[in-house]
PADOGU-542733 format. One line per field, with one value per residue: residue in three letters; x, y, z of N, C-alpha, C in turn. Coordinates in steps of 0.1 Angstrom, whole numbers, plus 5000, padded with zeros to 4 digits. Example, Ala and Ser with C-alpha at 12.3 -4.5 7.8 and 13.67 -1.06 7.14 Angstrom:
BEGIN
rest	ALA,SER
neast	5132,5128
nnorth	4943,4978
nup	5078,5071
caeast	5123,5137
canorth	4955,4989
caup	5078,5071
ceast	5132,5129
cnorth	4967,5000
cup	5078,5079
//
This chain:
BEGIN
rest	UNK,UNK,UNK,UNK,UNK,UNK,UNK,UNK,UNK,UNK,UNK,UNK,UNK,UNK,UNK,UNK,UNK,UNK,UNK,UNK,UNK,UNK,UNK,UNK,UNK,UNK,UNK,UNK,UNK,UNK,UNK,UNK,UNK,UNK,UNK,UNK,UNK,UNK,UNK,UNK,UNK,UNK,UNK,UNK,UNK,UNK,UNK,UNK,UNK,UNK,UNK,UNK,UNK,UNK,UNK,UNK,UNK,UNK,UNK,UNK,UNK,UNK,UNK,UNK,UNK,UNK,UNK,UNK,UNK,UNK,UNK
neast	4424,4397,4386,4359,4363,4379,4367,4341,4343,4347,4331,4309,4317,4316,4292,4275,4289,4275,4248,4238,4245,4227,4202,4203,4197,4174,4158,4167,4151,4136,4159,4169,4151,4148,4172,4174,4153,4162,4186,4177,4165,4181,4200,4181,4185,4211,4210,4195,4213,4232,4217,4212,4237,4253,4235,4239,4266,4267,4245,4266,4287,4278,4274,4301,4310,4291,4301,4324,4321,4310,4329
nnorth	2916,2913,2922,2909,2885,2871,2876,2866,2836,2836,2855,2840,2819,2824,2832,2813,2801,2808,2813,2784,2769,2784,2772,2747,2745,2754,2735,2713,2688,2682,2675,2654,2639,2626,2618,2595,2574,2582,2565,2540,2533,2531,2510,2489,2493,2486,2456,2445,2447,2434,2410,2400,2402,2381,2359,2361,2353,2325,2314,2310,2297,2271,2271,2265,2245,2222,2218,2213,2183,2178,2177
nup	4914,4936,4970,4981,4968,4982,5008,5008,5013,5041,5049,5047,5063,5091,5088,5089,5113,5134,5128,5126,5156,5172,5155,5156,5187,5195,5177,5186,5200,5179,5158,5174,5174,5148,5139,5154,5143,5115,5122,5126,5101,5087,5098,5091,5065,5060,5069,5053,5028,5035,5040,5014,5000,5014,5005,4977,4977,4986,4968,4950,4960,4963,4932,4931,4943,4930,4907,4911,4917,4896,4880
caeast	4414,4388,4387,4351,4363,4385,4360,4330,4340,4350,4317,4302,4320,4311,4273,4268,4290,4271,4235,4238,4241,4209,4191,4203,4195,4159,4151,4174,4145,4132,4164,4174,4142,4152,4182,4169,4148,4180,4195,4167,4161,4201,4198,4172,4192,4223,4203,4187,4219,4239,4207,4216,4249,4252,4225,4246,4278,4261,4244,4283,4297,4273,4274,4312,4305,4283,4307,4339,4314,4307,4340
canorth	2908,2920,2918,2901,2872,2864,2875,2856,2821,2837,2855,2823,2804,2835,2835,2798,2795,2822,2808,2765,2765,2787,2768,2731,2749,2758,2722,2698,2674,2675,2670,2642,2622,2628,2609,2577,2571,2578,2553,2522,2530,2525,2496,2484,2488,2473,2444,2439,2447,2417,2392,2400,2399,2367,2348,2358,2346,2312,2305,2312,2291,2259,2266,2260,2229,2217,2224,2204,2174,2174,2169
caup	4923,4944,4980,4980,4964,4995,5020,5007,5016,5054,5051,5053,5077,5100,5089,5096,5125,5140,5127,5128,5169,5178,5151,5165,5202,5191,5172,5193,5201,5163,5155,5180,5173,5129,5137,5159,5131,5104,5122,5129,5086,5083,5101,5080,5049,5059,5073,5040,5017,5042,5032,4998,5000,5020,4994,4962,4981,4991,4959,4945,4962,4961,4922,4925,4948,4922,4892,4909,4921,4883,4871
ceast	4408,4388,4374,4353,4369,4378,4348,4333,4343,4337,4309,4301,4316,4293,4269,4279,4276,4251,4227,4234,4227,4198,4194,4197,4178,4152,4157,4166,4142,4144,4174,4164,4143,4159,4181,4166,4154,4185,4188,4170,4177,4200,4191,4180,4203,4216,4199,4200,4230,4232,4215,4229,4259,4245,4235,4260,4278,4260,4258,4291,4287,4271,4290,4315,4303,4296,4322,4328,4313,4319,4349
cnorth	2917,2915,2906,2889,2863,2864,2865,2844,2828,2845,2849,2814,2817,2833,2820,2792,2804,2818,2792,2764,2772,2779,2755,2732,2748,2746,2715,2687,2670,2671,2656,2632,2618,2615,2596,2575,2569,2560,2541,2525,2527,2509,2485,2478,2484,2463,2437,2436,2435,2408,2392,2396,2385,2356,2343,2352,2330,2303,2302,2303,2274,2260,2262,2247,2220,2215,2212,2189,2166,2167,2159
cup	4933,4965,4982,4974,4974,5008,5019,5013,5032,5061,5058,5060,5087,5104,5096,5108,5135,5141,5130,5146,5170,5171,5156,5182,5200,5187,5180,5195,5189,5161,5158,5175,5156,5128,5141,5145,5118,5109,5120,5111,5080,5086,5093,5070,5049,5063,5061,5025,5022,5037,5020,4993,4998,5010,4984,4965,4981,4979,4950,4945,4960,4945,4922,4933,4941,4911,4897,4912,4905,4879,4873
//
């Protein structure tokens, strides 16, 4: 075995400890105003996948309303 096969992955954690902060330091507001935005469109889609949710539970349950009413 080679030593490069052990260094590489610590390489790595070196290069991008080393490179991530100055580039989060540099964009911080692009990257704070990225995230509002992430979030409201999160919000969005849980909001929308609850409607959905909520409907197919409902009509679920008023077909099994229906179904003992019948019998």
């Amino acid at each position: 075995m080679s030593d490069t096969s052990q260094s590489s992955p610590t390489t790595a954690g070196i290069v991008t400890g080393m490179t991530i902060p100055p580039i989060y330091v540099k964009y911080e507001d692009k990257i704070k105003s990225y995230e509002e935005g992430m979030k409201v469109q999160w919000g969005r889609l849980c909001e929308m996948v609850d409607e959905k949710v909520l409907k197919k539970m409902k009509s679920k349950i008023v077909e099994v309303k229906e179904d003992k009413k019948v019998e």
